[in-house]
Backbone as CSV, one residue per row, in Angstrom:
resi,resn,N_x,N_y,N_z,CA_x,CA_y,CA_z,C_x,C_y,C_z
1,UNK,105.318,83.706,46.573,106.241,84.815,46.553,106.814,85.066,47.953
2,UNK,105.923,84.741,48.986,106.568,85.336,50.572,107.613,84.406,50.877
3,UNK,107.085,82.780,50.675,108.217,81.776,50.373,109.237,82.478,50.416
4,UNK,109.641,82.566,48.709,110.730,82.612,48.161,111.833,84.082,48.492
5,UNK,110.831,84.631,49.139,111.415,86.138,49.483,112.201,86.060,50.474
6,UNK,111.112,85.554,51.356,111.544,84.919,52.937,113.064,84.161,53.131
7,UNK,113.635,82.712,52.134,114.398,82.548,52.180,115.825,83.355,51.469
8,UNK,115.307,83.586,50.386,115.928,84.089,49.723,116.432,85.853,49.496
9,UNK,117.428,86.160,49.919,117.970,87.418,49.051,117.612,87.991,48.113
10,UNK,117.991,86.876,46.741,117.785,87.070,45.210,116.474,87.693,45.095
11,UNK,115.423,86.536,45.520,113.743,86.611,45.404,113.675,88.335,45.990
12,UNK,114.083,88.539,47.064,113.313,89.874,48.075,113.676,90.562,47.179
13,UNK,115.411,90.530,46.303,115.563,92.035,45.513,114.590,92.228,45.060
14,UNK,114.562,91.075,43.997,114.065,91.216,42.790,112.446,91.503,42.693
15,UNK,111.652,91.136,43.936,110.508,90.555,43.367,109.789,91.730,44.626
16,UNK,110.721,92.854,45.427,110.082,93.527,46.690,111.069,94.946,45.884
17,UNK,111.900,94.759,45.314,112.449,95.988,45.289,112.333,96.714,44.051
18,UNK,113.417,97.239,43.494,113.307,98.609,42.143,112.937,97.342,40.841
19,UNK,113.079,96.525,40.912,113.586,95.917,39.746,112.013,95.479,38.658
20,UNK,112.064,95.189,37.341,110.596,95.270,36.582,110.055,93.596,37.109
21,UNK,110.853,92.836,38.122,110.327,91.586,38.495,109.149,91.939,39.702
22,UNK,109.548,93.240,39.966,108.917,93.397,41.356,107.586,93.822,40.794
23,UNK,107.138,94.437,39.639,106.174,94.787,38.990,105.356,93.541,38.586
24,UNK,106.334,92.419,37.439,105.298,91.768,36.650,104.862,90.598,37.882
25,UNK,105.903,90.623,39.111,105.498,89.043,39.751,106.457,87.987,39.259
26,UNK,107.657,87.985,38.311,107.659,87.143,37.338,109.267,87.390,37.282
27,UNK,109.800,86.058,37.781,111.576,86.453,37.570,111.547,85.114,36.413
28,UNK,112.407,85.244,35.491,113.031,84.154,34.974,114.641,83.694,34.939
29,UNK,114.481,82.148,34.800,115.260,81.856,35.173,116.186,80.971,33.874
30,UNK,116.792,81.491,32.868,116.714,80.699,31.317,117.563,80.157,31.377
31,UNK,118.937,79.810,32.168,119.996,79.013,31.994,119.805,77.823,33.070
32,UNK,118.447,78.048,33.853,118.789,76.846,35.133,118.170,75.807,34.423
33,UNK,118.379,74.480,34.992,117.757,72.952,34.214,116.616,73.082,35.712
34,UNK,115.843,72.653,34.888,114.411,72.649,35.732,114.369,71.589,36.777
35,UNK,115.233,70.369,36.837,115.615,69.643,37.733,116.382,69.821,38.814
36,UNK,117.058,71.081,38.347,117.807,71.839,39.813,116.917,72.635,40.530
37,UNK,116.291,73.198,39.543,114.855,74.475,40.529,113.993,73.259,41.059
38,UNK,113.424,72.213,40.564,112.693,71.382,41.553,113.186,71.057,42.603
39,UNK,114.944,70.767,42.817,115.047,70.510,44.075,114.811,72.155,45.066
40,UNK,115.455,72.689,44.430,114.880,74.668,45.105,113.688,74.409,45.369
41,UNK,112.651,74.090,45.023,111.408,74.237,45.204,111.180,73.109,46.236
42,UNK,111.134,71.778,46.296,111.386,71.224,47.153,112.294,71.580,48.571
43,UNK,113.227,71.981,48.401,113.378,72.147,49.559,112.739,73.725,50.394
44,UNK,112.245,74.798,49.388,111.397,75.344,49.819,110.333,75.184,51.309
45,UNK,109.631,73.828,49.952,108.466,73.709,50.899,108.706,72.400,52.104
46,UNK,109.899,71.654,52.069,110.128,70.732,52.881,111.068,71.105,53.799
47,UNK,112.231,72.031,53.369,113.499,71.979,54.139,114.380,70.560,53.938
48,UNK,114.111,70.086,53.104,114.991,68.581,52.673,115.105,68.478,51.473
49,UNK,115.897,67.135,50.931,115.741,66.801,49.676,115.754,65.423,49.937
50,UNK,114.464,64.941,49.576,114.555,63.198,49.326,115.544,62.560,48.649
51,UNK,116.162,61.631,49.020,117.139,61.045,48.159,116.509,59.400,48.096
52,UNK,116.979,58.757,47.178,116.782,57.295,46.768,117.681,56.793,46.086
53,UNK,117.738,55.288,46.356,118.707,54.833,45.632,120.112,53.897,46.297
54,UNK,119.975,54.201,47.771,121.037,54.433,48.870,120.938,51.959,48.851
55,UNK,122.465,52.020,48.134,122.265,50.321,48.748,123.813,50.061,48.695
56,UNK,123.848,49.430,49.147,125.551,48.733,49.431,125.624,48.123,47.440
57,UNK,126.779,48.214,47.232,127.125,48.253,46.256,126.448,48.967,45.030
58,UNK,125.403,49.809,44.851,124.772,50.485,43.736,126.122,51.818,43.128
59,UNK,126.440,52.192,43.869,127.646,53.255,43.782,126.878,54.490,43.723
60,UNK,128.128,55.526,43.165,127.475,56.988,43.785,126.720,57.180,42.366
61,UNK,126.512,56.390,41.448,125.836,56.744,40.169,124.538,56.277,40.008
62,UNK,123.782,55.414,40.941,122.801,55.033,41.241,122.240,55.683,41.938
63,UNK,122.151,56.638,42.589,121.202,57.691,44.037,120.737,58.149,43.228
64,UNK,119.223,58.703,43.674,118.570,59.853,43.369,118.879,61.037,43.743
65,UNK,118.473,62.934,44.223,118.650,63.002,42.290,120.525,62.553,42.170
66,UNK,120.621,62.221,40.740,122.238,62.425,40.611,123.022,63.600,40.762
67,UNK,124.400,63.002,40.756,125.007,63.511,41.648,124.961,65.230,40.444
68,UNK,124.849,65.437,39.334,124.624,65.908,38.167,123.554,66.924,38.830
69,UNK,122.653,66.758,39.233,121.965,67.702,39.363,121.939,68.301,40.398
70,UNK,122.380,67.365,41.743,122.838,68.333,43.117,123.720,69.158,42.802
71,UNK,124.887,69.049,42.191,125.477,70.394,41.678,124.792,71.084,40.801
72,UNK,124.190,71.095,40.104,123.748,72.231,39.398,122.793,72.965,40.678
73,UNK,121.781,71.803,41.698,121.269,72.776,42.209,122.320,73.978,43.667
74,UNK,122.955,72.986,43.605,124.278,73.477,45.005,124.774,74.969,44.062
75,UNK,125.057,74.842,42.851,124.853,76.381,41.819,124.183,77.339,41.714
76,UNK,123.023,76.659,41.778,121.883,77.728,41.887,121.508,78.263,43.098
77,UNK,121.380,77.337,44.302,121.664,77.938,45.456,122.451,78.920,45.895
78,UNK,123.763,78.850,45.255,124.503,79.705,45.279,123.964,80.695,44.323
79,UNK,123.477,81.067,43.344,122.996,82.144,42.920,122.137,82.607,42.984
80,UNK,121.111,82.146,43.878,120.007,82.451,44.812,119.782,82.820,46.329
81,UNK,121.445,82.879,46.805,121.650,83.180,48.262,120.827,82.308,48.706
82,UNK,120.957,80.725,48.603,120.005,79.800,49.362,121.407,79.178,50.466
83,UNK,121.634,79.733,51.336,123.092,78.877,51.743,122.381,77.567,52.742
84,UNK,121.353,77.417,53.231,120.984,76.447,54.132,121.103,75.216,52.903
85,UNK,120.289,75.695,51.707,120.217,74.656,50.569,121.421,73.908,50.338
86,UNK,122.429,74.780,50.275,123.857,74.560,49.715,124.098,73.916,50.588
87,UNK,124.535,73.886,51.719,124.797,72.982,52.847,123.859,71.673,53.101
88,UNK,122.722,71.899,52.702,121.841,70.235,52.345,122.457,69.782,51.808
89,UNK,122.626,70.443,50.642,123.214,69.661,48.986,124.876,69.237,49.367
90,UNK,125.188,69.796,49.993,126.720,69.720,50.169,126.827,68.594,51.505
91,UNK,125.788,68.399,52.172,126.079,67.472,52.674,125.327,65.577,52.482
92,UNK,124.312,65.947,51.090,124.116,64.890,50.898,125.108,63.996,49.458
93,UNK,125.899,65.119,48.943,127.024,65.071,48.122,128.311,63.985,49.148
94,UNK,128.433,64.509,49.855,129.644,64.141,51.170,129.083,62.951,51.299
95,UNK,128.453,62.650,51.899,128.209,61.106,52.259,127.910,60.492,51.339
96,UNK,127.460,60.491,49.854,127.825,60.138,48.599,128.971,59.366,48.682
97,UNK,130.164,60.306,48.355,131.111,59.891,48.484,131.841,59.747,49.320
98,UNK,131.595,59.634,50.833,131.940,59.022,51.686,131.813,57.432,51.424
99,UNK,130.568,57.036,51.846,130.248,55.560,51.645,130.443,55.273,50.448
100,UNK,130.499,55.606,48.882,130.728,55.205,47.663,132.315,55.236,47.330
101,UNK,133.460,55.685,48.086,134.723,56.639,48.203,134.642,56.581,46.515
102,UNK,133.776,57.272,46.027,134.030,57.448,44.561,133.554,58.648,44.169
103,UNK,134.132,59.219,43.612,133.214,60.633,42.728,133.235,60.729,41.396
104,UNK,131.675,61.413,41.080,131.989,61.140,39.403,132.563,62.141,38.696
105,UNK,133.133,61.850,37.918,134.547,62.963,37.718,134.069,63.485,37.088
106,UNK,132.941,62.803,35.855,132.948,64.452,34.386,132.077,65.765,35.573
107,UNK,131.112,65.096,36.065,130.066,65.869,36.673,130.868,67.004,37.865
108,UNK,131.497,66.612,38.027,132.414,67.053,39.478,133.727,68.093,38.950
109,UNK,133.993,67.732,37.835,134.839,68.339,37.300,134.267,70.016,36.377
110,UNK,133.234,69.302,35.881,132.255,70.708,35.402,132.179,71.779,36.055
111,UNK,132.134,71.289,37.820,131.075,72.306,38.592,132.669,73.096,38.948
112,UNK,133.451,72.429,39.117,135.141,72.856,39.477,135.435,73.584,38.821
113,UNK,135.056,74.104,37.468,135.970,75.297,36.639,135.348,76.356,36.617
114,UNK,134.203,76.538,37.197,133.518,78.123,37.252,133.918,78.850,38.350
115,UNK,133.806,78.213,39.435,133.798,78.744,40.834,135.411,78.764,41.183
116,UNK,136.223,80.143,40.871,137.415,79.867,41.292,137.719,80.076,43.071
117,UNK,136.462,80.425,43.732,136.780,80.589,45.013,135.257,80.713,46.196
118,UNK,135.421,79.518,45.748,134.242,78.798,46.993,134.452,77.609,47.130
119,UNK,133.467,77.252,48.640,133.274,76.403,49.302,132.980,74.912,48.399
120,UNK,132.641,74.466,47.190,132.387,73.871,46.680,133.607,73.407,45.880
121,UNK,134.218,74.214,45.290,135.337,74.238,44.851,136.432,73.411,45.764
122,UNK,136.667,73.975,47.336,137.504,73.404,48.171,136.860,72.178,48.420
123,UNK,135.611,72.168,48.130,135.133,70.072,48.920,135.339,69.400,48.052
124,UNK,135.702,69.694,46.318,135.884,68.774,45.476,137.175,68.471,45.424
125,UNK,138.088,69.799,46.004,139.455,69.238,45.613,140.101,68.234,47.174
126,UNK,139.718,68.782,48.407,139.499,67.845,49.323,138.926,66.608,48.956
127,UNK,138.197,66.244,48.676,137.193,64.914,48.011,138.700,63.898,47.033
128,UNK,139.014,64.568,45.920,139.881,64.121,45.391,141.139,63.670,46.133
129,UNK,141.283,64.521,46.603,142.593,64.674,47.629,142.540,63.365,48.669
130,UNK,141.607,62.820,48.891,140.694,61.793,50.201,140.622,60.359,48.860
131,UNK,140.022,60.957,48.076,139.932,59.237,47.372,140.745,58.745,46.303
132,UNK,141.454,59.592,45.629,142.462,59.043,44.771,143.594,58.523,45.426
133,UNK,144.095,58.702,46.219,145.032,57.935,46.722,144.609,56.382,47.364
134,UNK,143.010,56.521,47.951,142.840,55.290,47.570,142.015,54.014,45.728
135,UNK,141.824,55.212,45.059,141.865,54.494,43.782,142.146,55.207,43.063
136,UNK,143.332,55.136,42.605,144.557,55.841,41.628,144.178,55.706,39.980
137,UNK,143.310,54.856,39.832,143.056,55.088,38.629,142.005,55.583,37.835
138,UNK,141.086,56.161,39.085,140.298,57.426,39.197,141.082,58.900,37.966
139,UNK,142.482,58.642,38.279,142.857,59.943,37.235,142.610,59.486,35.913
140,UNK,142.418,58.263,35.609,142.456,57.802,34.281,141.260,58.362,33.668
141,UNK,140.411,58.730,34.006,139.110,59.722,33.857,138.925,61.298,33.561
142,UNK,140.504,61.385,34.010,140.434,63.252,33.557,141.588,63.593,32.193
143,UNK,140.105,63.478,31.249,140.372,63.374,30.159,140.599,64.308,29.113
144,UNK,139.277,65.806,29.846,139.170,67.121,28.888,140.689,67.732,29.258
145,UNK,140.804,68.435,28.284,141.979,69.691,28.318,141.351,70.226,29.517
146,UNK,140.132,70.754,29.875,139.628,71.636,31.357,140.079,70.574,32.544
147,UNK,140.144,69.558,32.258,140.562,68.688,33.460,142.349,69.163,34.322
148,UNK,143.093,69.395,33.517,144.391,69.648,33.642,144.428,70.711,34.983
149,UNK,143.803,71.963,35.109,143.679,72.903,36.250,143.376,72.147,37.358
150,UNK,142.343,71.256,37.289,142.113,70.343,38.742,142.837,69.640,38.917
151,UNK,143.675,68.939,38.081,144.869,68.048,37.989,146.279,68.530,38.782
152,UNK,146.558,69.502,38.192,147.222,70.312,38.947,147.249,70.716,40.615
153,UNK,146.433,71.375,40.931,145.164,71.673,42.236,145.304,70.227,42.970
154,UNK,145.190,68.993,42.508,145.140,68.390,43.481,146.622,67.479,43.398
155,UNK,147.670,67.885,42.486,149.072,67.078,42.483,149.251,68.090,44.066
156,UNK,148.761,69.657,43.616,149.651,70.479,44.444,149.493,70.029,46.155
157,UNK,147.702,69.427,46.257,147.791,69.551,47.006,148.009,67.587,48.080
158,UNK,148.069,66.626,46.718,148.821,65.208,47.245,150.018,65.364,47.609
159,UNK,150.451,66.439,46.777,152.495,66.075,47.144,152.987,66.774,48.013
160,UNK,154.311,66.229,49.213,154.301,67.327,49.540,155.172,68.438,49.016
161,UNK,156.068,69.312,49.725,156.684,70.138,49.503,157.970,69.916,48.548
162,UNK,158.392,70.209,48.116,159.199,69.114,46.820,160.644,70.008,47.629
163,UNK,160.530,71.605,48.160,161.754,72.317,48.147,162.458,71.934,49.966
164,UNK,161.334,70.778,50.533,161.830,70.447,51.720,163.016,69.262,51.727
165,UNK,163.190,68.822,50.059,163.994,67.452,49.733,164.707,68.162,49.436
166,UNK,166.182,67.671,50.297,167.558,67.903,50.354,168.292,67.541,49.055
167,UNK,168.248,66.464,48.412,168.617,65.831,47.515,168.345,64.635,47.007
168,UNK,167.800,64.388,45.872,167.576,63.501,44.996,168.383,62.419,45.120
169,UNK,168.237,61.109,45.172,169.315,60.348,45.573,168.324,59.099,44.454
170,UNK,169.756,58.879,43.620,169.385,57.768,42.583,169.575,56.352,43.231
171,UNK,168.824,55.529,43.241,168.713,53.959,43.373,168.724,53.049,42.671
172,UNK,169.052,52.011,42.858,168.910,50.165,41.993,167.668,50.799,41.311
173,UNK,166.111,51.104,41.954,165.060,50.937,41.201,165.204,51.573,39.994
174,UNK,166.075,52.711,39.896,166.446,53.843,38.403,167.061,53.468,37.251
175,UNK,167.775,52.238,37.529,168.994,52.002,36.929,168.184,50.695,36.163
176,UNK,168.830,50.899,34.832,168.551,49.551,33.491,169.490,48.177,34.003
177,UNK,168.660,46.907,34.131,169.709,45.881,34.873,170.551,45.997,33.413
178,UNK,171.968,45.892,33.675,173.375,45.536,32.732,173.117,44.020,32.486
C-alpha cells in the first residue's frame, strides 16, 4: 500500500483518504487487462519494464510485452497519475518504431480515439506523420469506420496548406492521350 500511495495520486486518494477503499484496503480495478497492471506492478517494484524480443528483422510485432499492451498500460498510467510510467512506456513504444519504422495500426489506432487531448494522442499522430510517407501503404490498414478521424488528423497534418496554392494548373499528366 505505501508503494502504491507513494507513487501514485490515484492510490493516496483512494486508499489514505474519505473514500470506502481507504477502509476495506481494497481498490478494484474491473476494466484493466491484468497484463497492463503487471507491467504497473513491475515497474512499481523495478522502475523499468523488461522488454524482449529486440532483433534486426523480427519487426515491431515480435517484442515483448506487445505493443497492445504498452498502451493499455501507457492508459492506465494515465489513470493512475503514474506519469514516470507513461514516459517509460512512451519511450519504449518510440524506439519500437523508430528501429521497426512501422506501427501497428489496429492497436495504435484503438488507443487514438479515446484520448482527444494528450500526449499519446500527439506521438501517434507524429509517428504516422514520420512513417507513412515512408511506407504509403501502411494506409491500406485503416480499415474501421473509427479509422477515418485519424485519417483525417494525419492528411491534415502531411499536407501542406492547400489556401497557400495560387492556382491549380492542369498538365500532360491530367489529360487522356487523344
Amino acid at each position: 500500500m505505501d508503494l502504491l500511495c507513494f507513487h501514485s495520486n490515484y492510490f493516496k486518494s483512494a486508499l489514505q483518504g474519505e473514500f470506502a477503499e481507504a477502509q476495506t484496503k481494497r481498490v478494484e480495478l474491473l476494466d484493466e487487462k491484468p497484463e497492463a497492471f503487471a507491467l504497473v506492478v513491475e515497474w512499481l517494484y523495478t522502475h523499468g519494464i523488461k522488454v524482449s524480443g529486440r532483433g534486426v528483422g523480427k519487426g515491431v510485432y515480435r517484442e515483448e510485452p506487445n505493443f497492445g499492451t504498452l498502451l493499455e498500460a501507457w492508459t492506465l498510467a494515465d489513470y493512475l497519475h503514474l506519469p514516470k510510467l507513461q514516459n517509460i512506456i512512451m519511450k519504449i513504444m518510440d524506439e519500437r518504431v523508430t528501429i521497426h519504422k512501422e506501427v501497428p495500426v489496429g492497436e495504435v489506432n484503438r488507443a487514438y480515439q479515446p484520448y482527444s487531448d494528450s500526449k499519446l494522442r500527439a506521438w501517434i499522430l507524429d509517428t504516422y506523420v514520420w512513417v507513412i510517407p515512408q511506407h504509403r501503404e501502411m494506409v491500406d490498414y485503416f480499415t474501421e469506420v473509427s479509422d477515418l478521424e485519424i485519417l483525417k488528423d494525419i492528411l491534415k497534418a502531411l499536407l501542406p496548406d492547400m489556401s497557400t496554392k495560387k492556382k491549380f494548373v492542369l498538365s500532360k499528366s491530367h489529360l487522356v492521350e487523344e
